[in-house]
N, C-alpha and C positions, 0 to 999 in steps of 0.2 A: 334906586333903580328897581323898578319892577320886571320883569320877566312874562313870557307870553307864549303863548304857542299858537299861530295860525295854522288851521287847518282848509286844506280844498280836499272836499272828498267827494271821490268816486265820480270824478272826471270821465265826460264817455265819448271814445272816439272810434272811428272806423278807420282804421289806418293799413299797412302794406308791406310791415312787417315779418319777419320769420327766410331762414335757409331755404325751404321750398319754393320750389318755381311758383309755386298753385296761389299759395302764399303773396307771394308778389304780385300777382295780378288780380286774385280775389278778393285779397281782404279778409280782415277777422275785425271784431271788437276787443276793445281796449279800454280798460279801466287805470285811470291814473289818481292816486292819492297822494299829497303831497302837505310836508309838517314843517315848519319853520317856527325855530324859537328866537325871540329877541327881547329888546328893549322896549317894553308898550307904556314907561311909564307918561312920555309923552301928548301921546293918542288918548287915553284914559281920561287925563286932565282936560283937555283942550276939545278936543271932541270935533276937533278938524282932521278932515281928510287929509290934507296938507302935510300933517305930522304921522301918517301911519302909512305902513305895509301896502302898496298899491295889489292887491289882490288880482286886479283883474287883468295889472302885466304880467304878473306870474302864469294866468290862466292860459294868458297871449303867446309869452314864451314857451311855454308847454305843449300849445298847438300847432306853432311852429317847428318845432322837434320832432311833434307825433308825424308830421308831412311828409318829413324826411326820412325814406326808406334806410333801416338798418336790418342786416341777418338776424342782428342777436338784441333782445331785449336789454341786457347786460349794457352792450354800448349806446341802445334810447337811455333807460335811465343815466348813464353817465353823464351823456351831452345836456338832459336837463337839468340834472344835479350842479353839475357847471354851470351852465346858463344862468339858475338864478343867481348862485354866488359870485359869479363876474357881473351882476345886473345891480344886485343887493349886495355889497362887500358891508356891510354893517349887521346881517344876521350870525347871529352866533350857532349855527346849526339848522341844518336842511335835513331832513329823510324825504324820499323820493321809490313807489311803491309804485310799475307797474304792471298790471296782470294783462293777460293775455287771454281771453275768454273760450273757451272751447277748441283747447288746440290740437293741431292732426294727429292724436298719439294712440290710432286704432283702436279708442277703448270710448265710452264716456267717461268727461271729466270738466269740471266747470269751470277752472283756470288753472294756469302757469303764472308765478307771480316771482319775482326778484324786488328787494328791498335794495337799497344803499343811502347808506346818510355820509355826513362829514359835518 
């Protein structure tokens, strides 16, 4: 068995996120990273797409989530932390990282970010 880790980094979305009314209707950027360790000894060998990680449903599922207005970053990253793990039940571990880019907090600041893996 081999072992792997895919990475999607620094996913970039304009999404409608955050408790603020302003928030909800303006928009901010969103940075989304996301880590997936499994089994690549198959992919490695074969070298068919067939046998590996579909990456670009992950990407799908991820932009489907970001669509979906939530208050709190805490429950985006949840819903897509699930996501993949109801979508991929054969990955041994997800982390799921996302920032919040310039958010309303009277000061400059370049993000807000929550992390959660399983």
């Amino acid at each position: 068995m081999q072992k792997g880790i895919i990475e999607l980094e620094e996913m970039e979305f304009y999404a409608y996120h955050g408790c603020f009314k302003e928030e909800q209707v303006v928009g901010n950027r969103f940075m989304v990273n996301i880590a997936i360790k499994l089994d690549v000894e198959i992919p490695s060998h074969s070298d068919n797409i067939k046998d590996a990680l579909n990456y670009v449903t992950v990407y799908e599922l991820t932009k489907k989530e970001m669509q979906q207005k939530s208050h709190l970053v805490e429950h985006l990253t949840e819903r897509i932390l699930n996501g993949i793990h109801n979508k991929f039940d054969y990955v041994d571990w997800v982390r799921v990282k996302v920032s919040k880019m310039n958010p309303p907090m009277g000061g400059q600041m370049k993000a807000v970010s929550i992390t959660m893996e399983r």
